[in-house]
N, C-alpha and C positions, 0 to 999 in steps of 0.2 A: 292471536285470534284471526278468525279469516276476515283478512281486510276489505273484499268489497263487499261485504254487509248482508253476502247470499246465505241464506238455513244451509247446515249440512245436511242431508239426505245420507239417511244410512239404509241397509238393505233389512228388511220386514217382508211380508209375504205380499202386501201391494207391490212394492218398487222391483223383488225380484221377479215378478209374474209380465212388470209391465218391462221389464232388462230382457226378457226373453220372447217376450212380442216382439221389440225393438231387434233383437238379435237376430229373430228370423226373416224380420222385411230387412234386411243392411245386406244380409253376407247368406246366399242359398247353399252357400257349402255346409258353410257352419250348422245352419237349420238341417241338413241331411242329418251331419253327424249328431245333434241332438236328437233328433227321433229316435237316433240305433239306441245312445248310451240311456234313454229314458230321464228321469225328472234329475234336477240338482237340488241341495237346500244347504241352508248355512245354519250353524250352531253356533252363535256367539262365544267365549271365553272372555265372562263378563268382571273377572274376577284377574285386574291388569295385572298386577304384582306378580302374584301366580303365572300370568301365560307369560310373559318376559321370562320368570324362571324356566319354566318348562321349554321352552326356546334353547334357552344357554344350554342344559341339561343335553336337550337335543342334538345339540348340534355334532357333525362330523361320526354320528352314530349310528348303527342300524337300529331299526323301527322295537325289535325287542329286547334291545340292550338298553336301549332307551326309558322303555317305559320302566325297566326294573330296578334303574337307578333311580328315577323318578317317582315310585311308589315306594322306596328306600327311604327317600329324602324328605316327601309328605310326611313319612312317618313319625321323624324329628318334630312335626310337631302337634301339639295337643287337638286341634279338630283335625287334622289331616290338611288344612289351609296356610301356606307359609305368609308366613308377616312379616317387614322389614325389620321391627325391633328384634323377634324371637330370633331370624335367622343370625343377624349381629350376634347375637348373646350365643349361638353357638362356638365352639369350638373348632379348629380346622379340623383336628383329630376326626371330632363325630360327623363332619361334613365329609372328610375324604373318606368313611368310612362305608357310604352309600356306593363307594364307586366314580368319585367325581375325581378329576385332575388335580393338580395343586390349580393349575392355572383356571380351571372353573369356576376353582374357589373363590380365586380373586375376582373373578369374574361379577361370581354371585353378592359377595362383600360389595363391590362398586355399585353393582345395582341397589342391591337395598340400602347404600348409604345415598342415594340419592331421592330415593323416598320417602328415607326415616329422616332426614334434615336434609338432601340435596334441594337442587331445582326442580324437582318434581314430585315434594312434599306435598304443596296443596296447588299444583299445575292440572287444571282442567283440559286432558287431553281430549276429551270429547269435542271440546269448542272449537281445537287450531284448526287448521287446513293440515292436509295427507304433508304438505313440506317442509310445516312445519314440525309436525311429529315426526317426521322423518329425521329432521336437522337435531331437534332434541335428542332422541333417543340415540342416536349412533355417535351423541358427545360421549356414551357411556360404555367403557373397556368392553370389548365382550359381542357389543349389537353392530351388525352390520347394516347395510341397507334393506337386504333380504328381510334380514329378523325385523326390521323396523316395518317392513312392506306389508308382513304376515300379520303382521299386530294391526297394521288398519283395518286389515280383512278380515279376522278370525276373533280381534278383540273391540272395533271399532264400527266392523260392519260398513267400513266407505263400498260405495258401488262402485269407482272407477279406478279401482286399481291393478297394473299388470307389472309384474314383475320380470323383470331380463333374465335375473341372474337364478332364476328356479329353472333348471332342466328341464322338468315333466312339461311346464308352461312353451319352452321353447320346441319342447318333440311335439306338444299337442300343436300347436300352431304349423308345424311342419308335416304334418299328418292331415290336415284339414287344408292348406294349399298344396298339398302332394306333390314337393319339391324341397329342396334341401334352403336352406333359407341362412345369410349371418345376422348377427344380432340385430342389424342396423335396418333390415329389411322387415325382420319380426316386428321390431318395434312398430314398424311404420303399417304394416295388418294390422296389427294389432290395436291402431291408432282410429280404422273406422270404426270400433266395437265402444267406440266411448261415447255416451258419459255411462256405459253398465260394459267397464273393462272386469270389472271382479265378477259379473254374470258370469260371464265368459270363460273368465278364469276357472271357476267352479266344473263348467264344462271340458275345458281343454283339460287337465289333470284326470279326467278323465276316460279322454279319448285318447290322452297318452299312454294311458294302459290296458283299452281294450283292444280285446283278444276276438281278432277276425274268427272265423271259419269255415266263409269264402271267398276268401282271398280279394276283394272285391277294395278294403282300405278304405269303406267310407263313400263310395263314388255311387 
């Protein structure tokens, strides 16, 4: 649980509106480049089990390779929603059958037996602190710190979090200081955008992939 006894704030259409007030008095670069790339919003994956899978699934794949393993694998089960018992009771056979690695497999078996009876059976992730969910989930084969990071943000809804180890995070950050940056420097930009680092985030993934065309970068 988060020990010093603060509410978590997660992001809602209040706290992202007032993440993006905050963002434009801190950092006027940043505010430029929101203007160009227009509004962000977040869509929770409120449904944990599932977005941990769809993670693994993910992972080391391009974007529609991806989803067509993973609308494979939905399909194993009865509403289209995987659950830790149903996937257990599958088969490696009908798992590697979607398209998964062996070592996915394992991957996905670890997850869900941590669910179905592990540590995180009846573990309210909602309640820990971002270090603590962090610390849990990447006890488990398969989740790195990344996948663990993404889950605050895409299943958790934390407002303060930035990730090192996402590329698109580190080009968008390097695009809005308009120098080449190592990690160690990113992090530390990155560190006046708190306590709405995941605003930000929202933003930078997207400025890491827009397409100038007047050469101009943002400035």
């Amino acid at each position: 649980p988060v020990t010093d006894g603060s509410p978590i704030l997660r992001l809602n259409r209040a706290t992202l509106a007032e993440g993006e007030r905050s963002l434009r008095e801190r950092d006027r670069r940043l505010a430029g480049w929101m203007d160009r790339v227009g509004p962000v919003g977040l869509r929770r994956q409120r449904q944990r089990f599932n977005s941990l899978c769809c993670s693994i699934i993910s992972q080391q794949l391009a974007g529609k390779a991806a989803r067509t393993i993973y609308r494979r694998f939905s399909e194993l089960f009865d509403d289209g929603r995987p659950r830790p018992d149903a996937l257990l009771a599958l088969s490696d056979s009908a798992l590697r059958g979607c398209g998964l690695s062996r070592m996915k497999v394992r991957f996905l078996r670890s997850l869900a037996t941590e669910f179905d009876s592990g540590a995180l059976r009846n573990a309210r992730l909602g309640a820990l602190s971002d270090d603590e969910v962090i610390r849990r989930l990447t006890r488990i084969d398969g989740i790195g710190v990344w996948t663990a990071e993404m889950f605050l943000i895409f299943s958790l809804g934390r407002p303060d979090v930035f990730s090192i180890g996402d590329l698109g995070l580190r080009t968008g950050v390097q695009r809005v200081e308009r120098r080449d940056l190592d990690n160690k420097q990113i992090v530390s930009v990155a560190r006046r955008w708190s306590p709405y680092r995941t605003v930000a985030s929202l933003y930078l993934w997207k400025i890491a992939h827009w397409k100038e065309s007047d050469g101009t970068d943002g400035r």
